[in-house]
C-alpha positions as CSV (number, residue, x, y, z in Angstrom):
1,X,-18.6,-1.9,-59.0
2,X,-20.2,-4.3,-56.7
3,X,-16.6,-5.6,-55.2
4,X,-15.8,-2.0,-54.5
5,X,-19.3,-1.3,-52.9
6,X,-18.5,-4.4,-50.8
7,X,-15.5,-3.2,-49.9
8,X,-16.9,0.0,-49.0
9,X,-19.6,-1.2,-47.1
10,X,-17.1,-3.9,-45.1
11,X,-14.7,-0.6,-44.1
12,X,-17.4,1.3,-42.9
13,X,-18.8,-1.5,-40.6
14,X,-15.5,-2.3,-39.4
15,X,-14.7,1.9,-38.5
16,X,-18.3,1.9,-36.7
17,X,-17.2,-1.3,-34.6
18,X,-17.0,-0.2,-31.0
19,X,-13.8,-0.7,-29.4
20,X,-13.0,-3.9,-27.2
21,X,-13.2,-2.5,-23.3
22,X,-9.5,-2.8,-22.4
23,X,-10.1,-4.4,-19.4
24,X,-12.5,-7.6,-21.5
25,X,-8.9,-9.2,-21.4
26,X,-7.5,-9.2,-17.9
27,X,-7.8,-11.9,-16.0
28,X,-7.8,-11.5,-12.3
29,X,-6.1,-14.5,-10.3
30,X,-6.9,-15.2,-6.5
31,X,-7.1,-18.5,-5.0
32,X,-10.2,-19.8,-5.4
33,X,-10.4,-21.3,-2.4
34,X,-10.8,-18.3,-0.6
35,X,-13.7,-18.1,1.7
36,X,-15.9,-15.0,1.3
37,X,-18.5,-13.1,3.2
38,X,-20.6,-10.2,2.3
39,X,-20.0,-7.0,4.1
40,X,-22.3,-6.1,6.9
41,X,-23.3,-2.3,7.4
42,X,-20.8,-0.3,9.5
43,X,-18.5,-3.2,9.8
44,X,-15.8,-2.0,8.5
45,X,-15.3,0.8,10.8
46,X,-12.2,-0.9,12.8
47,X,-10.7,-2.1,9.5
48,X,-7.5,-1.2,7.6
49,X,-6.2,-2.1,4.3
50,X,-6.8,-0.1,1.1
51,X,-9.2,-1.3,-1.9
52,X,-6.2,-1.0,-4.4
53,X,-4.5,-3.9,-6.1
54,X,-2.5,-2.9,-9.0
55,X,-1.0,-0.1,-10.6
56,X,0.9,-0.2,-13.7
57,X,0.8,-1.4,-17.3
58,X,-2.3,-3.8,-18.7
59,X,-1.1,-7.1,-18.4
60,X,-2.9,-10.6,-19.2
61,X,-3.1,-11.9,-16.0
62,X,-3.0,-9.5,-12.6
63,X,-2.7,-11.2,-8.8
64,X,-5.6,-9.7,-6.6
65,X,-2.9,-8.5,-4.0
66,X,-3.6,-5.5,-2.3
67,X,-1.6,-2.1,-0.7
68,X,-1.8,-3.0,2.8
69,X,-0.5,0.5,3.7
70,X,0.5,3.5,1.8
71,X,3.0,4.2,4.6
72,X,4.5,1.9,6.5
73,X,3.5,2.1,11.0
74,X,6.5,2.8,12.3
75,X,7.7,0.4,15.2
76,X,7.6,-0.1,19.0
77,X,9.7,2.3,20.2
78,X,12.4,-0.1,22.6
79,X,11.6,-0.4,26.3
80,X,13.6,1.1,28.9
81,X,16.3,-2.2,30.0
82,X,16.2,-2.9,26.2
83,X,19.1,-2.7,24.4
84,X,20.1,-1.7,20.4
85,X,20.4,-5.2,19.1
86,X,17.7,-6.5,21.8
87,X,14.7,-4.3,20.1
88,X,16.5,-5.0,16.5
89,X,16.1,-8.4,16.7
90,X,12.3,-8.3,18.7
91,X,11.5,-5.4,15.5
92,X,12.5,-8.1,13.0
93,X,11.1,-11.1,14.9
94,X,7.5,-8.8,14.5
95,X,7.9,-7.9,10.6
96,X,8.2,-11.5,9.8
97,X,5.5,-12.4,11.8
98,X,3.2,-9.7,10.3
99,X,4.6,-10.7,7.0
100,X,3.9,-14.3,7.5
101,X,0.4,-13.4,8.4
102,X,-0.3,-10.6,5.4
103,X,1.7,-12.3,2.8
104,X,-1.0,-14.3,1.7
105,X,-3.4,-11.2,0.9
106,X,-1.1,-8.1,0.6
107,X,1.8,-6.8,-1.2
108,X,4.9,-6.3,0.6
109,X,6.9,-3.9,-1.6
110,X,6.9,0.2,-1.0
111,X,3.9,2.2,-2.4
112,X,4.9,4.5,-4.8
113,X,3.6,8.2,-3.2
114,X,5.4,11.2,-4.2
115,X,4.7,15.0,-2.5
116,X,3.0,18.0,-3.3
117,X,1.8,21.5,-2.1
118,X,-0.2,21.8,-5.1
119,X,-3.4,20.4,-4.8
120,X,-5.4,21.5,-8.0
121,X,-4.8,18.2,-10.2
122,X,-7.9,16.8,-8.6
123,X,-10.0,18.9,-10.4
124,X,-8.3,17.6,-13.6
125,X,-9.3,14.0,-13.4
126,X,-12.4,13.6,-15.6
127,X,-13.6,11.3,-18.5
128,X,-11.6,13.5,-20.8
129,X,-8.4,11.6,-19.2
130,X,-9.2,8.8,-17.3
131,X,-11.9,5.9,-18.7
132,X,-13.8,4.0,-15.9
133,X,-14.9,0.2,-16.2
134,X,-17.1,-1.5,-14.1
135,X,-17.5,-5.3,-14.2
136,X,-20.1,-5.4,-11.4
137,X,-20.8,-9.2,-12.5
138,X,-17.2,-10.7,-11.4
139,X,-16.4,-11.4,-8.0
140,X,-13.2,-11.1,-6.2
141,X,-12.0,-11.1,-2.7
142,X,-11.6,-7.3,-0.8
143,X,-9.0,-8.3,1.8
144,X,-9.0,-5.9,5.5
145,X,-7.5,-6.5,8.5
146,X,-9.0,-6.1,12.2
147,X,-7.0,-3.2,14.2
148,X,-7.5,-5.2,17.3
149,X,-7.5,-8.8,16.3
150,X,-5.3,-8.5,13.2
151,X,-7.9,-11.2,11.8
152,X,-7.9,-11.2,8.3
153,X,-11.3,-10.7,6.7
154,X,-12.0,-11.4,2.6
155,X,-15.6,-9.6,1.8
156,X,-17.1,-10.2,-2.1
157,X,-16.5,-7.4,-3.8
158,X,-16.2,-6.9,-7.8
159,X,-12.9,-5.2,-9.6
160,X,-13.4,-1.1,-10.9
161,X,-10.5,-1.0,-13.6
162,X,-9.7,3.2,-14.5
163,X,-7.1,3.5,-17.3
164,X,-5.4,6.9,-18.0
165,X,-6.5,7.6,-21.5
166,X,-4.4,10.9,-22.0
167,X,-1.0,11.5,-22.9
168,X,-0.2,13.0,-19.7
169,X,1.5,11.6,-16.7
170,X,-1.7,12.4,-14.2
171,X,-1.6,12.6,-10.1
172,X,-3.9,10.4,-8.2
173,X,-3.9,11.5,-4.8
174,X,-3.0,8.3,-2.6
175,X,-6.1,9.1,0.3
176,X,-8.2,8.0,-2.3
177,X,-9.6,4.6,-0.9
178,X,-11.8,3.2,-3.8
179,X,-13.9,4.6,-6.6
180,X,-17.3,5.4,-5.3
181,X,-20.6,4.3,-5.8
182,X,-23.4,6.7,-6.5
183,X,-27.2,5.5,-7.4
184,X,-29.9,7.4,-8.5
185,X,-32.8,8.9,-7.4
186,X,-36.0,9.3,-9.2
187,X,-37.5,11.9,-7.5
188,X,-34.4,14.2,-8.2
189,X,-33.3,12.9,-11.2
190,X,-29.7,13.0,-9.9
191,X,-27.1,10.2,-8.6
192,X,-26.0,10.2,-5.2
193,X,-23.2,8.8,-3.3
194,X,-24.1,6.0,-1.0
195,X,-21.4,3.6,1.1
196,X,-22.4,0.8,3.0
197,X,-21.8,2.7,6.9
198,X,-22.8,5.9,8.0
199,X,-19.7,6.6,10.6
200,X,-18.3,9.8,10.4
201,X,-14.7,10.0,10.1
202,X,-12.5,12.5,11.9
203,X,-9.2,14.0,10.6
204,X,-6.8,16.8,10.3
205,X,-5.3,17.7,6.6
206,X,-2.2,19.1,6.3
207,X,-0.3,21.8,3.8
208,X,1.2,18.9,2.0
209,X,-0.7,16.0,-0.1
210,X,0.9,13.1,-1.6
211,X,0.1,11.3,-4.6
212,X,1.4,8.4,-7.2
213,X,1.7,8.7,-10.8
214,X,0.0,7.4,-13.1
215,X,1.2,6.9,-16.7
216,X,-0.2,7.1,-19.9
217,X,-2.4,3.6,-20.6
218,X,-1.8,2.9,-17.5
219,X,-4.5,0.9,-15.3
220,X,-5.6,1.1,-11.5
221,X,-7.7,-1.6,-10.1
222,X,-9.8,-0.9,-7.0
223,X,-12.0,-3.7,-5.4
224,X,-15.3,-2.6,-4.4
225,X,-17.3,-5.0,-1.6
226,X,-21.0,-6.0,-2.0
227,X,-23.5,-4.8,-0.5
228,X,-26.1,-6.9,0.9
229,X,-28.6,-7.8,-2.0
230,X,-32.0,-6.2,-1.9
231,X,-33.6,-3.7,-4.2
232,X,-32.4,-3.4,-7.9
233,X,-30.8,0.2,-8.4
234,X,-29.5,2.4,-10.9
235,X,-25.5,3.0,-10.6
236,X,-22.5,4.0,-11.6
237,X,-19.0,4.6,-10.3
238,X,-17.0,7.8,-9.6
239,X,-13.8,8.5,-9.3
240,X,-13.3,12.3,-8.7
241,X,-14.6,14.2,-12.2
242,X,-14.5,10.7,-14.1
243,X,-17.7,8.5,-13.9
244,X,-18.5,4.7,-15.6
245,X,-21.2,3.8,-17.7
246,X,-24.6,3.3,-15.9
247,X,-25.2,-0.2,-14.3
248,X,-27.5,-2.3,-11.8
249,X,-26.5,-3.5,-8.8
250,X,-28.7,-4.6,-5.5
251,X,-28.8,-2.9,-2.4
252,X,-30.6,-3.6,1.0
253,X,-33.7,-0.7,1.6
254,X,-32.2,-0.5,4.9
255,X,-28.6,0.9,3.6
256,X,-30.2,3.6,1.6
257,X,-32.1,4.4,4.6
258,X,-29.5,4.5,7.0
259,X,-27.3,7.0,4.7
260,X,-26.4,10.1,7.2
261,X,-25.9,12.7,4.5
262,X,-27.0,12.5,0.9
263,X,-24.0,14.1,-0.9
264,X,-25.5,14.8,-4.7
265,X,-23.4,15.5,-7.7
């Protein structure tokens, strides 16, 4: 009678266990070498490159490479005394060079978008089908690149990993830059977003939206850069309808201060 209430006992402890975080595992490679800075406000503003670095199954170990561009520029058109093979060969002679530069911080292969005119499976991401970790403690290298200068700058930043938990094929909309950070307010008693600049950005959206695929148990990993380190906050991580667990992180007095809209949930 005691062996079976043992036995009991031990499968009831093991069933409450709380599952491993699937992203406890993963092991993010960069060299470690890499220089870092923390991200000043508004410096960004003159910056391309996107915050994501994989897509596809959980894997052991993951290279912090990211999407330089969803779609590709396209090219100097060819000058006027220039001929076919004269701009093929000047067209070339950049690509390398630009992939000689990038290679060391961003992937060269195509992004996988696809099209749509439907635009309603935003509404459908949510914690019912996509699982948000945020390992706010680890430190990895956000990679950008200066329009002007084509300097390459690496900011601290820490990795948000968002599995899709469903067993449905979901649409991530490929505008999407990061996950976003929202802190709380006490006077409110709601979470706000907050983003370390307070440029406004100008655009025009047309009838058609693209988007990638993402698979059941399948993984995205954004980076997410530092802010400078003042005042300990309450935070999580959005990204649409789907939101982390609560965490701290420190942000400058000064940000928060210089937000130009609050945008509440």
């Amino acid at each position: 009678m005691k062996s079976f209430s043992f036995v009991l006992i031990l499968t009831f402890l093991i069933a409450c266990k709380e599952e491993k975080p699937f992203a406890d595992d993963i092991v993010l490679n960069y060299p470690k070498d890499t220089k870092m800075k923390t991200q000043e406000f508004d410096e960004d503003g003159n910056e391309g490159g996107g915050n994501l670095f994989y897509i596809g199954k959980i894997k052991p170990n993951i290279e912090v490479k990211y999407y330089e561009n969803l779609l590709s520029p396209p090219p100097p058109p060819p000058s006027i005394s220039e001929s076919f093979e004269e701009h093929s060969i000047r067209i070339k002679k950049l690509k390398d060079s630009l992939q000689f530069q990038t290679n060391y911080f961003f992937r060269t292969e195509e992004f996988p978008f696809l099209y749509s005119k439907n635009y309603d499976y935003i509404d459908s991401l949510s914690n019912k089908n996509l699982q948000i970790i945020v390992k706010e403690s680890d430190t990895i290298p956000l990679c950008k690149e200066n329009y002007d200068t084509k300097a390459i700058k690496k900011y601290f930043a820490f990795p948000v990993f968002i599995k899709n938990i469903s067993d449905k094929i979901l649409r991530i909309p490929t505008e999407s830059k990061s996950a976003a950070l929202y802190i709380y307010e006490d006077s409110l008693d709601r979470f706000y977003f907050v983003r370390n600049s307070n440029y406004m950005i100008c655009g025009m959206t047309g009838a058609i939206y693209s988007y990638i695929e993402l698979k059941p148990n399948d993984i995205l990993i954004y980076a997410y850069p530092y802010f400078k380190s003042g005042t300990k906050q309450k935070a999580k991580m959005k990204f649409y309808n789907a939101s982390s667990k609560e965490f701290e992180i420190s942000i400058d007095d000064k940000i928060i201060q210089n937000q130009r809209n609050r945008r509440y949930e």
